[in-house]
KOLGU-4560 file (N, C-alpha, C; in nm, 3 decimals, padded with zeros to 5 digits):
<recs>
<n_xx: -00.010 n_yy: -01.442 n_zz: 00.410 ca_xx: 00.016 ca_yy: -01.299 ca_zz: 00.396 c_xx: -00.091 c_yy: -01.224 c_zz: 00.475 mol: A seq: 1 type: UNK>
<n_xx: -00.031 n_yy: -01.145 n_zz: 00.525 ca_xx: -00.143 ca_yy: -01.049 ca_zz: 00.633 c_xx: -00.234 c_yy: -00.973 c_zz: 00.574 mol: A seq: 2 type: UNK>
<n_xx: -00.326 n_yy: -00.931 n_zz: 00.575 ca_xx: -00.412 ca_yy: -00.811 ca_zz: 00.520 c_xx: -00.317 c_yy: -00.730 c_zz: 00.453 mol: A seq: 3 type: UNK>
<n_xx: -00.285 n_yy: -00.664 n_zz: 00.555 ca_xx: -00.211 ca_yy: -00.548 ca_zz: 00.485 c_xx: -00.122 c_yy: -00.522 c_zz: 00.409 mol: A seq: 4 type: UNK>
<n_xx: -00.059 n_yy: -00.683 n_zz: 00.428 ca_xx: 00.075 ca_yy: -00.696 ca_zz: 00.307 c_xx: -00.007 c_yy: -00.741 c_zz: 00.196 mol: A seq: 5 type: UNK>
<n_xx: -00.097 n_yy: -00.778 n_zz: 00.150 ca_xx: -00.197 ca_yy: -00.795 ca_zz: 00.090 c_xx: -00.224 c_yy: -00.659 c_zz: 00.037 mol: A seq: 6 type: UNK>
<n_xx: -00.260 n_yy: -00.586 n_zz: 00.109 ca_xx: -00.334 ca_yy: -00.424 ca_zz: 00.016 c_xx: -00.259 c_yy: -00.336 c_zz: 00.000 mol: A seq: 7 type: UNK>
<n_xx: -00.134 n_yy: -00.350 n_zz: 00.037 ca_xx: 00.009 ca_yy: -00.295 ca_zz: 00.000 c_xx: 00.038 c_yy: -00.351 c_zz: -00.107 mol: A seq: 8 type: UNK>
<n_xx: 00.070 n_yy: -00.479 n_zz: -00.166 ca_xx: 00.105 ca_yy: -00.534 ca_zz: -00.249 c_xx: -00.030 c_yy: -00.498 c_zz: -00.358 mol: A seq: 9 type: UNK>
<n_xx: -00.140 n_yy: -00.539 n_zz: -00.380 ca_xx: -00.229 ca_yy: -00.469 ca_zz: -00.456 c_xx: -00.199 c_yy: -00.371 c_zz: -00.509 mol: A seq: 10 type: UNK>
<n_xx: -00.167 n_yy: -00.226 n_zz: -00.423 ca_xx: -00.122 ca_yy: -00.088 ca_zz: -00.429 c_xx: -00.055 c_yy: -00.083 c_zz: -00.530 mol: A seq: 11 type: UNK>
<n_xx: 00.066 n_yy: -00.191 n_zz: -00.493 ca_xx: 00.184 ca_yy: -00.184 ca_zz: -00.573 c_xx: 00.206 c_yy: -00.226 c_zz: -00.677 mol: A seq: 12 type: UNK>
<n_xx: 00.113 n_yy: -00.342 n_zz: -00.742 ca_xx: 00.125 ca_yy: -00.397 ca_zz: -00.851 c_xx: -00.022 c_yy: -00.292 c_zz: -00.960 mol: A seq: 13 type: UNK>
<n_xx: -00.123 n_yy: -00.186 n_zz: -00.871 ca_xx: -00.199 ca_yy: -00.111 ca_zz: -00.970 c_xx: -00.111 c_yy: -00.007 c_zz: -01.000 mol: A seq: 14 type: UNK>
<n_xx: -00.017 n_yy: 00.054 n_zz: -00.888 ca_xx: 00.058 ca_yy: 00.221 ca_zz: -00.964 c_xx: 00.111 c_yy: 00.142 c_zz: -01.112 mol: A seq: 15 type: UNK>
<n_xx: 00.237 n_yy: 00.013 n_zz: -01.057 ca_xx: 00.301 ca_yy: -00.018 ca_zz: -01.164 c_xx: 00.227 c_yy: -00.037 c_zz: -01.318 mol: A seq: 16 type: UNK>
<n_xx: 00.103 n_yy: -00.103 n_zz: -01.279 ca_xx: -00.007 ca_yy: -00.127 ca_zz: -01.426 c_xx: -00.086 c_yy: 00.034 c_zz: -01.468 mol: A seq: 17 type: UNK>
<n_xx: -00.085 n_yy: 00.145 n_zz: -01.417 ca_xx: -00.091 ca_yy: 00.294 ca_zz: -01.403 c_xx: 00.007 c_yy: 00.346 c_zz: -01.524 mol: A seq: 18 type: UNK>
<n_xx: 00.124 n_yy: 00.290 n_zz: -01.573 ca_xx: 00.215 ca_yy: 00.345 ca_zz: -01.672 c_xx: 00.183 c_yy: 00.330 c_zz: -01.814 mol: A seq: 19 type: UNK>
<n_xx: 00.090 n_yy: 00.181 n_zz: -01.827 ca_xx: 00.046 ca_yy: 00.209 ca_zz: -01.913 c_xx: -00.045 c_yy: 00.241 c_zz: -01.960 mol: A seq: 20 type: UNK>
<n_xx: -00.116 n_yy: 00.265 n_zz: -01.886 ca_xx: -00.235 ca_yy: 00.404 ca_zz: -01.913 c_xx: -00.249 c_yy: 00.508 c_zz: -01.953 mol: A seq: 21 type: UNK>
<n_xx: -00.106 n_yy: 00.587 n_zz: -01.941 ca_xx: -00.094 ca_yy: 00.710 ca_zz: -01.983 c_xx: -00.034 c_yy: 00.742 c_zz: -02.126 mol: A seq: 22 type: UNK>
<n_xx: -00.080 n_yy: 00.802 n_zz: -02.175 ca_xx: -00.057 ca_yy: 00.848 ca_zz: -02.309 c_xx: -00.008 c_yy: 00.989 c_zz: -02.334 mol: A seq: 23 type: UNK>
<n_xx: 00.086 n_yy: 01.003 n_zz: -02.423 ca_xx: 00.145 ca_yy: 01.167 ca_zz: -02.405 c_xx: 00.020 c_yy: 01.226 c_zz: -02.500 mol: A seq: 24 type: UNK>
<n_xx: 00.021 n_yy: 01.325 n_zz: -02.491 ca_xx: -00.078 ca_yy: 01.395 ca_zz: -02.548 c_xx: -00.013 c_yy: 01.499 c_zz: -02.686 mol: A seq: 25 type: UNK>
<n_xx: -00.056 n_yy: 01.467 n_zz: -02.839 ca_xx: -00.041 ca_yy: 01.579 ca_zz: -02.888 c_xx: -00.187 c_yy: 01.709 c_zz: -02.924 mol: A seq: 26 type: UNK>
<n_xx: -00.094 n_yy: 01.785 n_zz: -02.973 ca_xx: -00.167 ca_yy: 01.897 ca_zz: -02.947 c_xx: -00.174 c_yy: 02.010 c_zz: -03.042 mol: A seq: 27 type: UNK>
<n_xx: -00.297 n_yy: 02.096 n_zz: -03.117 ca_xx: -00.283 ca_yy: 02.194 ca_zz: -03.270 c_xx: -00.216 c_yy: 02.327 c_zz: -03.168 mol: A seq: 28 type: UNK>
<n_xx: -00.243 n_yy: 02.424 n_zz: -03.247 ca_xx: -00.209 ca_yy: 02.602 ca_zz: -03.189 c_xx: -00.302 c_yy: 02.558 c_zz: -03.079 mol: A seq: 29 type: UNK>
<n_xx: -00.431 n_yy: 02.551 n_zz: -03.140 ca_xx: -00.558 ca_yy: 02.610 ca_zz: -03.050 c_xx: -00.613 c_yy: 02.499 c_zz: -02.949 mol: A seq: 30 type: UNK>
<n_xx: -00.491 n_yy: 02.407 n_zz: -02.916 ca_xx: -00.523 ca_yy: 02.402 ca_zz: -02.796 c_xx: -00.495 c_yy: 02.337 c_zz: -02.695 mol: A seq: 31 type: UNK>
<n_xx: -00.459 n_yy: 02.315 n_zz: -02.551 ca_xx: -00.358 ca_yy: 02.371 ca_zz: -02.445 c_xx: -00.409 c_yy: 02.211 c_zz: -02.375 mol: A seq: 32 type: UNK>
<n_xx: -00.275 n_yy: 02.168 n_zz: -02.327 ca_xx: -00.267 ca_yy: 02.011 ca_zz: -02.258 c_xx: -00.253 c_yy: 02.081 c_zz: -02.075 mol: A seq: 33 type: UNK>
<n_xx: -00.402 n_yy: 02.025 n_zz: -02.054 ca_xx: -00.405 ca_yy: 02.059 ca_zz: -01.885 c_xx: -00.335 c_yy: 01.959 c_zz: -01.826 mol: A seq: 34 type: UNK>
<n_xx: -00.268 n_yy: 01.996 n_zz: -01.698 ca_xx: -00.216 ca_yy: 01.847 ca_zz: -01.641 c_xx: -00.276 c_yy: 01.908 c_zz: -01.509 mol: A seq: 35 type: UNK>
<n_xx: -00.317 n_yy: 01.794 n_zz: -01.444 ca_xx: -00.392 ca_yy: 01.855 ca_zz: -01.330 c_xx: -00.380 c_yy: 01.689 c_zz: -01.199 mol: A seq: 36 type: UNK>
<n_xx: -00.413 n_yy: 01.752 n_zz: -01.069 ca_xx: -00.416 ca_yy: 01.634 ca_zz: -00.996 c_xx: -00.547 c_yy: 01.630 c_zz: -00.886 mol: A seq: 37 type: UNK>
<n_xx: -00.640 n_yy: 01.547 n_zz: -00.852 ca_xx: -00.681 ca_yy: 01.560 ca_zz: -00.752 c_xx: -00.690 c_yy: 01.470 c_zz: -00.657 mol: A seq: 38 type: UNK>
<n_xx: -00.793 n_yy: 01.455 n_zz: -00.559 ca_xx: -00.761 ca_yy: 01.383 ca_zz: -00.465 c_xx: -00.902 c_yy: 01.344 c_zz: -00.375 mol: A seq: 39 type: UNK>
<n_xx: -00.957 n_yy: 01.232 n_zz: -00.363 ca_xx: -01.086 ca_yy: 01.205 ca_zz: -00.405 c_xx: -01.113 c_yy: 01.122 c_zz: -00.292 mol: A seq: 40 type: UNK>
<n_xx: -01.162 n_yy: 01.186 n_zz: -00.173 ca_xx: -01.212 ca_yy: 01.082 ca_zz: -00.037 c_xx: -01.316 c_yy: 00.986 c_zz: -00.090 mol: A seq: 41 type: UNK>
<n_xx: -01.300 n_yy: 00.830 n_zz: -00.043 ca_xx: -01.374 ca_yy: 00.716 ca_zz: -00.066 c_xx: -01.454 c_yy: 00.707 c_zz: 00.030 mol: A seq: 42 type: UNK>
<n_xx: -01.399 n_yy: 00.684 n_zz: 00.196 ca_xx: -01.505 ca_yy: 00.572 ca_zz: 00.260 c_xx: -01.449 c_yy: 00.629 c_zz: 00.396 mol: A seq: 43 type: UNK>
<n_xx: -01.591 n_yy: 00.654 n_zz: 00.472 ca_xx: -01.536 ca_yy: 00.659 ca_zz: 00.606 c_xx: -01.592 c_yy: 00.520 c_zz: 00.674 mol: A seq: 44 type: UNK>
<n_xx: -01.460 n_yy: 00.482 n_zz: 00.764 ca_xx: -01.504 ca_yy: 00.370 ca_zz: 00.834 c_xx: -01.389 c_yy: 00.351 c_zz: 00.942 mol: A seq: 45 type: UNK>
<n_xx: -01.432 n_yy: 00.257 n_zz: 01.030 ca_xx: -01.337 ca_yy: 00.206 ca_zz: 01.178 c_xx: -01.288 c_yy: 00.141 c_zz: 01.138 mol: A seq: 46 type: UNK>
<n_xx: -01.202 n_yy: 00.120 n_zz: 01.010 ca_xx: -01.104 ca_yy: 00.029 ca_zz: 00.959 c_xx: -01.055 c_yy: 00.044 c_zz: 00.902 mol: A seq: 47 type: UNK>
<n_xx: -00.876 n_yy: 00.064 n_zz: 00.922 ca_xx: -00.804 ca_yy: 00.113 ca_zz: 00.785 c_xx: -00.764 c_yy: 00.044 c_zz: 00.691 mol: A seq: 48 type: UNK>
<n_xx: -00.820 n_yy: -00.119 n_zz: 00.709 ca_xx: -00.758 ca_yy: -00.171 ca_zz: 00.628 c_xx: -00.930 c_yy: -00.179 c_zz: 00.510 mol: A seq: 49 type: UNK>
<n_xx: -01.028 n_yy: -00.125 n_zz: 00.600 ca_xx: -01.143 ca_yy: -00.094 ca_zz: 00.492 c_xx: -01.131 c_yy: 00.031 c_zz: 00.392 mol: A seq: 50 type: UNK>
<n_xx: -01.051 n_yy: 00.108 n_zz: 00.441 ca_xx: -01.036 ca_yy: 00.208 ca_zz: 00.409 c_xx: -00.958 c_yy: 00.203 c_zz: 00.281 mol: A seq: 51 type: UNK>
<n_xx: -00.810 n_yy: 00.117 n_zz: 00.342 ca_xx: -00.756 ca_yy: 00.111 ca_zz: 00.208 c_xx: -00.796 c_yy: 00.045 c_zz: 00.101 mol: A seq: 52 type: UNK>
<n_xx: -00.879 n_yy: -00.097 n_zz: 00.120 ca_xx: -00.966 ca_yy: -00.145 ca_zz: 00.053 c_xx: -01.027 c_yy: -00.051 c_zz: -00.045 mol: A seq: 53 type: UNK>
<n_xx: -01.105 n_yy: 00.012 n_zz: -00.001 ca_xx: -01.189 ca_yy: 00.082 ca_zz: -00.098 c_xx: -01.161 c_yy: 00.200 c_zz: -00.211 mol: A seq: 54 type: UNK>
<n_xx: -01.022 n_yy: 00.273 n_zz: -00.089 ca_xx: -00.934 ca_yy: 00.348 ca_zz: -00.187 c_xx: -00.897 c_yy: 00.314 c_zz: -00.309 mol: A seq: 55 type: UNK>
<n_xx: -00.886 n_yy: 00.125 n_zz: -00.281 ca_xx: -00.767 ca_yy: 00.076 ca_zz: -00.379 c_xx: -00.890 c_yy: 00.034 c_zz: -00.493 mol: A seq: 56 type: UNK>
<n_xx: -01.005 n_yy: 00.008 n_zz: -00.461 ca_xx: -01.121 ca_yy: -00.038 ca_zz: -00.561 c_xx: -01.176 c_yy: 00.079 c_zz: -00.594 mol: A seq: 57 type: UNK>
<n_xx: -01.166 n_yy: 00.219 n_zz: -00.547 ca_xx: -01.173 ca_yy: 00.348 ca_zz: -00.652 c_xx: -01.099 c_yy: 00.346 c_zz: -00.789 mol: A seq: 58 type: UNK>
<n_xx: -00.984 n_yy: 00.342 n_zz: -00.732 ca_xx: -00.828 ca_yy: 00.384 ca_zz: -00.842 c_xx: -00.861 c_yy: 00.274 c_zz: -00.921 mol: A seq: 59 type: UNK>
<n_xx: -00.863 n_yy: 00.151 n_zz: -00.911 ca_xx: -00.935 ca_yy: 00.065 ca_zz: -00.984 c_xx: -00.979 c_yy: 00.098 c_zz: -01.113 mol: A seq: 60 type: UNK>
<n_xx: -01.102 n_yy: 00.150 n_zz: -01.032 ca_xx: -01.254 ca_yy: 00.163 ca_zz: -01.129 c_xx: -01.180 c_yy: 00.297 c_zz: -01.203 mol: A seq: 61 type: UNK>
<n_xx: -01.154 n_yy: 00.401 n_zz: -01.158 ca_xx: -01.081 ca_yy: 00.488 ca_zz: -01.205 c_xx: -01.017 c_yy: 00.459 c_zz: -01.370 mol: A seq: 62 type: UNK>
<n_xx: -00.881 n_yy: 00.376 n_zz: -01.358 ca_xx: -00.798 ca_yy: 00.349 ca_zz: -01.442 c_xx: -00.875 c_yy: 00.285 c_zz: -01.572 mol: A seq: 63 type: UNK>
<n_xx: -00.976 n_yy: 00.177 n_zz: -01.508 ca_xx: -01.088 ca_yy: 00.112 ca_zz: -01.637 c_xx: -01.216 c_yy: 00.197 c_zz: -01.672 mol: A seq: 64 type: UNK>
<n_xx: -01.228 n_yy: 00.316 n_zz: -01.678 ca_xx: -01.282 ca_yy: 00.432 ca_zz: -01.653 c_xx: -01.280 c_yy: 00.504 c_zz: -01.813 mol: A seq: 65 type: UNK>
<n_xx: -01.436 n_yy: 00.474 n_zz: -01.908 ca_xx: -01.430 ca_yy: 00.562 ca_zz: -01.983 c_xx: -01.396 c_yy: 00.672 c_zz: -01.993 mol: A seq: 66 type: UNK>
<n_xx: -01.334 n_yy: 00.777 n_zz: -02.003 ca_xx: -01.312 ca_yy: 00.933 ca_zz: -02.045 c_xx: -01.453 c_yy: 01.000 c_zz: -01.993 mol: A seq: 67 type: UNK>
<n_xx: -01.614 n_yy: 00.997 n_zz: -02.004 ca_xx: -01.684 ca_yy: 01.016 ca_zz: -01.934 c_xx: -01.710 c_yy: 01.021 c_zz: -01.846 mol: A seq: 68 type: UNK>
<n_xx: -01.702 n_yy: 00.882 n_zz: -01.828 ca_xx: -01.748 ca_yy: 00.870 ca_zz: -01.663 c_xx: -01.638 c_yy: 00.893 c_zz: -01.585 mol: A seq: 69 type: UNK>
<n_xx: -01.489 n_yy: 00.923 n_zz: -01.607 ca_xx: -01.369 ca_yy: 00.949 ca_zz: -01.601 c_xx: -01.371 c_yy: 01.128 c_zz: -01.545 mol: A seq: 70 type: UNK>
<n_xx: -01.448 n_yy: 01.222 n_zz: -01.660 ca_xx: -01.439 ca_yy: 01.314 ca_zz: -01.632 c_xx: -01.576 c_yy: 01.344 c_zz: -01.508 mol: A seq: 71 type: UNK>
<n_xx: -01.678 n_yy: 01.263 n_zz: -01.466 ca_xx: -01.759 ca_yy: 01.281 ca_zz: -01.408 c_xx: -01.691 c_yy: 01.263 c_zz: -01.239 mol: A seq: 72 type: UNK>
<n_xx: -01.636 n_yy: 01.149 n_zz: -01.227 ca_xx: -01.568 ca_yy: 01.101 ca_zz: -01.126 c_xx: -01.493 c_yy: 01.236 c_zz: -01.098 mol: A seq: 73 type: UNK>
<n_xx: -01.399 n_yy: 01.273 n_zz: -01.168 ca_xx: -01.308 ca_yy: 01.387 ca_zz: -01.139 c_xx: -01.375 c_yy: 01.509 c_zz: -01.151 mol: A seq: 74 type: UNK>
<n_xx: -01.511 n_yy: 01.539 n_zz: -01.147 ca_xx: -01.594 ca_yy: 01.687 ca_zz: -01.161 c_xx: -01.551 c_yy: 01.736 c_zz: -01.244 mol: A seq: 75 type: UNK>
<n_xx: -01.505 n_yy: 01.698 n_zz: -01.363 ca_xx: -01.472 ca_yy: 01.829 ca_zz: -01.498 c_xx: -01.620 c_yy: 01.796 c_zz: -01.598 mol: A seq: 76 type: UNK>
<n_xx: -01.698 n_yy: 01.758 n_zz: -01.580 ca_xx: -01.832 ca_yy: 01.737 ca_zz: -01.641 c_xx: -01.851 c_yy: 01.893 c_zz: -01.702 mol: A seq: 77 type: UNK>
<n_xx: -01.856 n_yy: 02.017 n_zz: -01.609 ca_xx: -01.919 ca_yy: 02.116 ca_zz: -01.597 c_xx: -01.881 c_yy: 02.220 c_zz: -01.790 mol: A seq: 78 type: UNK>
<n_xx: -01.718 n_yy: 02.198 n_zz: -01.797 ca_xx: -01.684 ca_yy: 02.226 ca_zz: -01.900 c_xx: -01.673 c_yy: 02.232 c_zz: -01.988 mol: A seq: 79 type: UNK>
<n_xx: -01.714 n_yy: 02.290 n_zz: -02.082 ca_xx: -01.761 ca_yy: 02.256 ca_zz: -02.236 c_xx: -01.617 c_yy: 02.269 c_zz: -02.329 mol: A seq: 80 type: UNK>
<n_xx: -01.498 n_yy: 02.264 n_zz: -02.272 ca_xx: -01.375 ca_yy: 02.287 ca_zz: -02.362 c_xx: -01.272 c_yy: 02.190 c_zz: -02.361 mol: A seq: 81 type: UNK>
<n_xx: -01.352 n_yy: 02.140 n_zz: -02.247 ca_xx: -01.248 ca_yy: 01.987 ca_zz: -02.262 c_xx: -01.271 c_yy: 01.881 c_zz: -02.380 mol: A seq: 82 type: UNK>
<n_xx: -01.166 n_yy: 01.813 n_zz: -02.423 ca_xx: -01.194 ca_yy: 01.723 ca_zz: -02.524 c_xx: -01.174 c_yy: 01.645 c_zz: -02.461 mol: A seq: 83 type: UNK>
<n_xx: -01.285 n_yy: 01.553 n_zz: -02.408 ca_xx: -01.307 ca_yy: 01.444 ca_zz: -02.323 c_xx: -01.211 c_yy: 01.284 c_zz: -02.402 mol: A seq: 84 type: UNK>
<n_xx: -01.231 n_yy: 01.255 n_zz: -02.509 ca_xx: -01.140 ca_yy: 01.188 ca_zz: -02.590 c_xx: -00.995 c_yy: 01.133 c_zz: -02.555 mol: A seq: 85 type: UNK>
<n_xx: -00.912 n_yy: 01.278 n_zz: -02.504 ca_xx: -00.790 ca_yy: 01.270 ca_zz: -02.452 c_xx: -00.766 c_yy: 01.276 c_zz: -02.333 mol: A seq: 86 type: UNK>
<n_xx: -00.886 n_yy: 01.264 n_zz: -02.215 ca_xx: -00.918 ca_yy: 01.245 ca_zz: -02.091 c_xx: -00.802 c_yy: 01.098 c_zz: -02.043 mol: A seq: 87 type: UNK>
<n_xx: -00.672 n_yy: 01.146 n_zz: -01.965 ca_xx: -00.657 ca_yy: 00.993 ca_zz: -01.956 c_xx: -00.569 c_yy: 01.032 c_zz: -01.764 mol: A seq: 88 type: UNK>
<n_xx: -00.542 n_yy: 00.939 n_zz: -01.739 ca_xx: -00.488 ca_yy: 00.928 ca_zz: -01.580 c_xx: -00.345 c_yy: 00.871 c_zz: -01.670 mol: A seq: 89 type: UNK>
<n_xx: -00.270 n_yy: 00.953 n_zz: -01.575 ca_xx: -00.112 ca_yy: 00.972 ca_zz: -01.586 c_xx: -00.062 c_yy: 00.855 c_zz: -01.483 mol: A seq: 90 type: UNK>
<n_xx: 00.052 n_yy: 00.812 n_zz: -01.504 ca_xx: 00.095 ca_yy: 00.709 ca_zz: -01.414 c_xx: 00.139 c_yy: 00.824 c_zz: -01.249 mol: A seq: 91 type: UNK>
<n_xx: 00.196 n_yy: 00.713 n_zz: -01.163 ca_xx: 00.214 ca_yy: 00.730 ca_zz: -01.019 c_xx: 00.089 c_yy: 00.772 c_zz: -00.950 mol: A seq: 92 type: UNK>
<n_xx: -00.047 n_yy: 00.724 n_zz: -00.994 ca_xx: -00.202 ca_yy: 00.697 ca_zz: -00.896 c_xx: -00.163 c_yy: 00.657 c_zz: -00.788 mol: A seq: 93 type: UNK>
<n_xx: -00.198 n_yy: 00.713 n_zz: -00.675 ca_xx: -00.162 ca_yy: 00.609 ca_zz: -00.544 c_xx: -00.303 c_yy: 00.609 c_zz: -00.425 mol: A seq: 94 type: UNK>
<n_xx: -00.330 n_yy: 00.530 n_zz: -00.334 ca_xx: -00.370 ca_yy: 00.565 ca_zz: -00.219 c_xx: -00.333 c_yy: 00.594 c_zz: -00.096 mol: A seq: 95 type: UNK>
<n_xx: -00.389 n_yy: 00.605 n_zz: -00.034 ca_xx: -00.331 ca_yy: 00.683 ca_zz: 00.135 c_xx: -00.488 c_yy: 00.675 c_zz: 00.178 mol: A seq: 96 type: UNK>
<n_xx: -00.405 n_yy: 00.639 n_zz: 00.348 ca_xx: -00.547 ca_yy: 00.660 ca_zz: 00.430 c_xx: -00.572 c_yy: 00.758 c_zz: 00.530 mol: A seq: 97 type: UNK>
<n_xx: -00.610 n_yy: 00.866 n_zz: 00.555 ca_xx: -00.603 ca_yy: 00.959 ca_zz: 00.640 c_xx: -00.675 c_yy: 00.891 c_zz: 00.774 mol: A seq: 98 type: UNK>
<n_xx: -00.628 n_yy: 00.995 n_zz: 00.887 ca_xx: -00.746 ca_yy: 00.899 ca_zz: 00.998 c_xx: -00.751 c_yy: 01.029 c_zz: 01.096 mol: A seq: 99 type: UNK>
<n_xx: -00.885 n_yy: 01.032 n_zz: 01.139 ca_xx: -00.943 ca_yy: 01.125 ca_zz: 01.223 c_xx: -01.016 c_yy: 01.084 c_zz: 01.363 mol: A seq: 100 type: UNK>
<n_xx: -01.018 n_yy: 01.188 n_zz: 01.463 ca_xx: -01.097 ca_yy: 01.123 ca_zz: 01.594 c_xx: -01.242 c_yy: 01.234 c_zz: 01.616 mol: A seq: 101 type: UNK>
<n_xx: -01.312 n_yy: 01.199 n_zz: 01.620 ca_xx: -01.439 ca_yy: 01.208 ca_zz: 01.662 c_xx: -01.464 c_yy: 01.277 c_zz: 01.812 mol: A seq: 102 type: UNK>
<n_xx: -01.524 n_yy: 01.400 n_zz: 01.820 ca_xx: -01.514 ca_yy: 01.427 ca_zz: 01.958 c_xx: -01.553 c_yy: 01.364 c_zz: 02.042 mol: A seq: 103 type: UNK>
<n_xx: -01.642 n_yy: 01.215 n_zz: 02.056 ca_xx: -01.665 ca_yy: 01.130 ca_zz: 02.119 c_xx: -01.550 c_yy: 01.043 c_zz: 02.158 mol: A seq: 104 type: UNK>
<n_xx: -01.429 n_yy: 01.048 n_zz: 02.034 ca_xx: -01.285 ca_yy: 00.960 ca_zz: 02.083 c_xx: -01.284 c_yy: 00.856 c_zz: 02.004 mol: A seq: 105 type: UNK>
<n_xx: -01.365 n_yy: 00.837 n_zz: 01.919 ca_xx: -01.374 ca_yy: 00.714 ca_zz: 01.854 c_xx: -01.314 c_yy: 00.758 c_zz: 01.666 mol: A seq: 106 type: UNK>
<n_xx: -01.215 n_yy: 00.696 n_zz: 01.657 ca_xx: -01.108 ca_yy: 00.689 ca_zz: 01.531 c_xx: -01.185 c_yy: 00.642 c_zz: 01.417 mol: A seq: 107 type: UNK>
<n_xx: -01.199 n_yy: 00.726 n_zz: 01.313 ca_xx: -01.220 ca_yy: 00.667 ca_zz: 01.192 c_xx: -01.141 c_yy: 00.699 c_zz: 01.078 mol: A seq: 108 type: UNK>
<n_xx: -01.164 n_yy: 00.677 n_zz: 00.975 ca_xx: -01.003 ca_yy: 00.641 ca_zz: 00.854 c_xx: -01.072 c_yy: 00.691 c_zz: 00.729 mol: A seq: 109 type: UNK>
<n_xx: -01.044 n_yy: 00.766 n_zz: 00.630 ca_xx: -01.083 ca_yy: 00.795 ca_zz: 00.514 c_xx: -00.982 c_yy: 00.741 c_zz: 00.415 mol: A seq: 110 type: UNK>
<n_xx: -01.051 n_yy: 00.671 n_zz: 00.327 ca_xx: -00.989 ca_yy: 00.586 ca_zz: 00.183 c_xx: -00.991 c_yy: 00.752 c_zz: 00.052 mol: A seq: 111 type: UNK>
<n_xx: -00.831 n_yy: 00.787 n_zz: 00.051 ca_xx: -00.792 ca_yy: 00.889 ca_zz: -00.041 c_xx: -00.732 c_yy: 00.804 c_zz: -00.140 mol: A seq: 112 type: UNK>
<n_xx: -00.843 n_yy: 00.870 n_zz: -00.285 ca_xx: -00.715 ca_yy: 00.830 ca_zz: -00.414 c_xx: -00.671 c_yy: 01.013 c_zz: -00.467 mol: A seq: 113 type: UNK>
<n_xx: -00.512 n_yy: 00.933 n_zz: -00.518 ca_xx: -00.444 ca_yy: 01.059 ca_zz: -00.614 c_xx: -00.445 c_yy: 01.044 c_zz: -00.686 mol: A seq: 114 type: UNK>
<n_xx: -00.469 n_yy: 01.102 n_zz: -00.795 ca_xx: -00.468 ca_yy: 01.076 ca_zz: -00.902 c_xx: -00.443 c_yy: 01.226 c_zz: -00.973 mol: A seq: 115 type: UNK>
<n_xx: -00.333 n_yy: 01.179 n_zz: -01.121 ca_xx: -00.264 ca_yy: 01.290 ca_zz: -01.205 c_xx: -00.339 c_yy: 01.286 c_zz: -01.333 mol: A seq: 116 type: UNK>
<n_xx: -00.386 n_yy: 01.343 n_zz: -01.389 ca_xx: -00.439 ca_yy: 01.330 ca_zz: -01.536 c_xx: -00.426 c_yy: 01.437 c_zz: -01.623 mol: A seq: 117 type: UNK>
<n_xx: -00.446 n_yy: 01.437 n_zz: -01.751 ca_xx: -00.402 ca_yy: 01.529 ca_zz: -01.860 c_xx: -00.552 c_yy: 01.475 c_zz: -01.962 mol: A seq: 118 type: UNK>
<n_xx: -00.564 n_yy: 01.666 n_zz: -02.002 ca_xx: -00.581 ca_yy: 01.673 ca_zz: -02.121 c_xx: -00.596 c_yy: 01.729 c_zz: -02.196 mol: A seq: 119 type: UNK>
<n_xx: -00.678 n_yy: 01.754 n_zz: -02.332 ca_xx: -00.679 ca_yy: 01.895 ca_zz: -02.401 c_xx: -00.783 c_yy: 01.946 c_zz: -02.403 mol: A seq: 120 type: UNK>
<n_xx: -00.766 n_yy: 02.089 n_zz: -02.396 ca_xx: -00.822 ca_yy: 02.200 ca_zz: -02.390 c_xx: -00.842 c_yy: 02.295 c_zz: -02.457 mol: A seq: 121 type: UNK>
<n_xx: -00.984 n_yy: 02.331 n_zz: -02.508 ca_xx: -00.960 ca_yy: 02.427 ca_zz: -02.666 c_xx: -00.934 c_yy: 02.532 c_zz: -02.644 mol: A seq: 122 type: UNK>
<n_xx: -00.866 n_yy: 02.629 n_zz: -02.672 ca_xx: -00.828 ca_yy: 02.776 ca_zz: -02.662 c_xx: -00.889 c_yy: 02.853 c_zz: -02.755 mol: A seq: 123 type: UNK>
<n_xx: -00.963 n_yy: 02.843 n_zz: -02.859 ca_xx: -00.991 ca_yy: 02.896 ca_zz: -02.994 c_xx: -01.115 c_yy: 02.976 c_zz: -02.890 mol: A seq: 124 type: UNK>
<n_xx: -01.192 n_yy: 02.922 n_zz: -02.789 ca_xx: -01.289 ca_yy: 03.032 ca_zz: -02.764 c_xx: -01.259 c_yy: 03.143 c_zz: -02.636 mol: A seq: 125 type: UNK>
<n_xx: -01.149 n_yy: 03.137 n_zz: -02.606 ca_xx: -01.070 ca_yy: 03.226 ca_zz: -02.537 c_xx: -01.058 c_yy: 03.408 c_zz: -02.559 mol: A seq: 126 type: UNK>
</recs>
């Protein structure tokens, strides 16, 4: 198998293990289920198949990813209203590799993860 059918297939067997990760969220009056997505450059390098590599060992680490270090990775650290607890990644995570040229001419590749996550949010100090 080639590299790449290799880190394609990887890809494909973490979104599918991604479903059960996610948990629906319940929720009181006071307080509000964020669903949110972002999108998180890994690695610049002259190789896309490094690229996807590393994308794919983000999302990884991501998915086995306490709720802490979960919300640190994703910059919601800053907020004091999140209930970190119900911090979880929603299924369909994927990677992609973007690729850029250098005004010198020389191509390099950035390792992107997506990632969807939910959670709750207190409203009571609103």
């Amino acid at each position: 198998m080639t590299p790449l059918k290799t880190t394609v297939t990887a890809i494909a067997l973490s979104i599918m293990s991604l479903a059960a990760t996610a948990e629906p969220l319940t929720h009181s009056a006071n307080e509000a289920v964020r669903n949110k997505s972002k999108v998180i450059e890994v690695l610049v390098s002259d190789s896309k198949q490094e690229a996807y590599q590393a994308a794919l060992q983000k999302l990884n680490t991501l998915v086995k990813s306490e709720p802490r270090s979960l919300s640190n990775d994703l910059h919601l650290a800053g907020s004091n209203d999140i209930d970190l607890a119900t911090l979880h990644l929603k299924a369909g995570n994927y990677v992609t590799v973007s690729e850029r040229m250098k005004l010198d001419g020389n191509i390099q590749y950035i390792g992107l993860v997506h990632v969807n996550f939910h959670y709750l949010e207190d409203k009571s100090r609103d």
